[in-house]
Structures are given as C-alpha cells and as structure tokens.
N, C-alpha and C positions, 0 to 999 in steps of 0.2 A: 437487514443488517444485524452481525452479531456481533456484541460489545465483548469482549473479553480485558477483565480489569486484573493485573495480574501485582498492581500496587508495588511495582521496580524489586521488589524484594529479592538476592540471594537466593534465598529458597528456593524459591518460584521460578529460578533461570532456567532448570533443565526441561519445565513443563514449558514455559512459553516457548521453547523450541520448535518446540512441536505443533505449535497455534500457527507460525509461521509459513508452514508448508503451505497450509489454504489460503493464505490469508491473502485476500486484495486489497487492505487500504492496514495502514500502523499508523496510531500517533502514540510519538515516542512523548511523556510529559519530565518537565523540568519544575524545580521551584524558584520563582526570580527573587526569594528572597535566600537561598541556598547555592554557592558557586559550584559544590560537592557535584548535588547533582545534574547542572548542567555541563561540568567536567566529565560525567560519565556517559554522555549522550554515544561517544564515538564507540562505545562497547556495546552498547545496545543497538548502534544502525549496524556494525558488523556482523551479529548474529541477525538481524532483520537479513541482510544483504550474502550471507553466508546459508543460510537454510530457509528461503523463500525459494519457492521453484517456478516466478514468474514476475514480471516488473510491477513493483508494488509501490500504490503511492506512499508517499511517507508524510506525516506530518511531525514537526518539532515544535510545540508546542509550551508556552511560557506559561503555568500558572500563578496564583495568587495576584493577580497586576492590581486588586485591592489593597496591596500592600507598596505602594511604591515607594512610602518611605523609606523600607527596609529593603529595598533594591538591593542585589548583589549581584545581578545581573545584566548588565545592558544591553536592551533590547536592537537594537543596529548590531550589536556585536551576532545578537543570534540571528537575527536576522539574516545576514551573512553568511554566518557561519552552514545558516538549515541553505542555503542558494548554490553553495560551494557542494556541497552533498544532494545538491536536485531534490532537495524537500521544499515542501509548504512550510509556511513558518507562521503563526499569529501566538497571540497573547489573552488568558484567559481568565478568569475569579471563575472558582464553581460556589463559591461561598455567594459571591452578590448575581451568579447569571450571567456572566461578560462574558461575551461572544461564543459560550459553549452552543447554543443552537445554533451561530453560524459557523464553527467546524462541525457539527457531526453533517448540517448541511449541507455544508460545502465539498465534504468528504463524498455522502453520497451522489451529487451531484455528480464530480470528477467521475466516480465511479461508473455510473450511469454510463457517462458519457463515452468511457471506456468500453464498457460494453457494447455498445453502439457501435462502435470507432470497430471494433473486433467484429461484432457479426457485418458490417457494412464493408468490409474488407474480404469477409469469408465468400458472403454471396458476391462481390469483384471476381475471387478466384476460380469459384464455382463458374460463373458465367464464359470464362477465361478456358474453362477446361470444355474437351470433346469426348462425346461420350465411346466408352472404350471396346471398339467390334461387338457394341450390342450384347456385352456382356449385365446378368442383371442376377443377383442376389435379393431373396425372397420379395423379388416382384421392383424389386430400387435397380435403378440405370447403375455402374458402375463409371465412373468416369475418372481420367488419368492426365496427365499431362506427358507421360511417355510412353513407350512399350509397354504392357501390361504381360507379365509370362507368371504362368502360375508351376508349382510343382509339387508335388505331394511327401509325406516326411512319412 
C-alpha cells in the first residue's frame, strides 16, 4: 500500500488529481469536531469520482472521535450520508490510536479481496474463451471470444 497524505489543502487540489488516476482504495478524512470540513466531503468524492479511471473504494472517514465533546458532527448523520455515496464510513483519533489500524486494515483487506474478485473473474473468462485457429504470438495461444481477422497498417 501507498499512503498518499495530501492534508485536504487548496494547494494540493491540482496534485491529488492526479494521485486519483491509480489509485484503488481513498479515504476521504473529516474533523468531527469541524462541520466546515465534513461539508466539503461532496467536493472531494467528485473529483475522487471525476478522475479515478476504475471503481474505487472510498472511505469517509470521521476523525478526532477523542474529542466528542466538541462534536459538530454527528456520526449517524455521516454515516448515512458515506452509504448514500457507497463509501465505508468509520470514526477515528490518530491522537489516541482509535481504530486507524482497523481502516488501513480493513482498506487492505477489501482491496485484496478485490483483486481476487478481479483475477478470479479473469481466469472465468479465460476458461470461457476458445483458442483462436491456433493462432499463437511469441509462443502464447491467442484466444477470442469472436472472429479474430488481422490487417496490416
């Protein structure tokens, strides 16, 4: 896994763009003691969802939950709100250690299992396909699911 911490900054908008392309797994973070920026979440999963080039998990993410006195965010609300937009949702302190090993966990997990899900679908298709009039590139079966016609440019 590579962590890219881009710290929600303005600045930083036109670089994380571009993090986005590769990227299989986002968590977007909020402060639950800050309504600001869990108001801005919807600008940030846009450009997640705008310049990702393949179905990325998302998480939404509440920090500080060490602070719940100063709450300005209610957690059912985001909750919700991350299920409405097909994200993961949990609640974090990096200050006291709350539950950051189980999103980055949990992230890779999902991820994993992604992969899996993906090559376990691949070799489905593979097995699905007939190999093509015994065609065969530097020594590899070529195989198709339809007519294969070649042409030269």
């Amino acid at each position: 896994m590579q962590v890219w911490d881009t710290a929600g900054q303005e600045r930083f908008r036109s670089v994380t763009q571009s993090y986005y392309h590769n990227a299989d797994g986002v968590i977007i973070v909020y402060d639950i003691t800050s309504k600001r920026t869990f108001e801005s979440i919807p600008k940030w999963l846009e450009d997640v969802k705008r310049f990702s080039s393949k179905n990325v998990l998302i998480a939404v993410v509440g920090n500080k939950c060490d602070l719940d006195a100063q709450r300005q965010v209610d957690s059912s609300i985001a909750k919700l709100y991350a299920e409405s937009e097909n994200c993961v949702s949990l609640e974090t302190s990096a200050k006291e250690s709350d539950n950051v090993d189980l999103l980055f966990m949990s992230m890779a997990t999902e991820l994993k299992r992604n992969v899996k899900s993906a090559a376990d679908s691949t070799e489905k298709e593979t097995a699905d396909m007939k190999p093509a009039n015994g065609i065969t590139i530097a020594g590899h079966a070529i195989y198709s699911r339809g007519p294969v016609s070649c042409c030269r440019v």
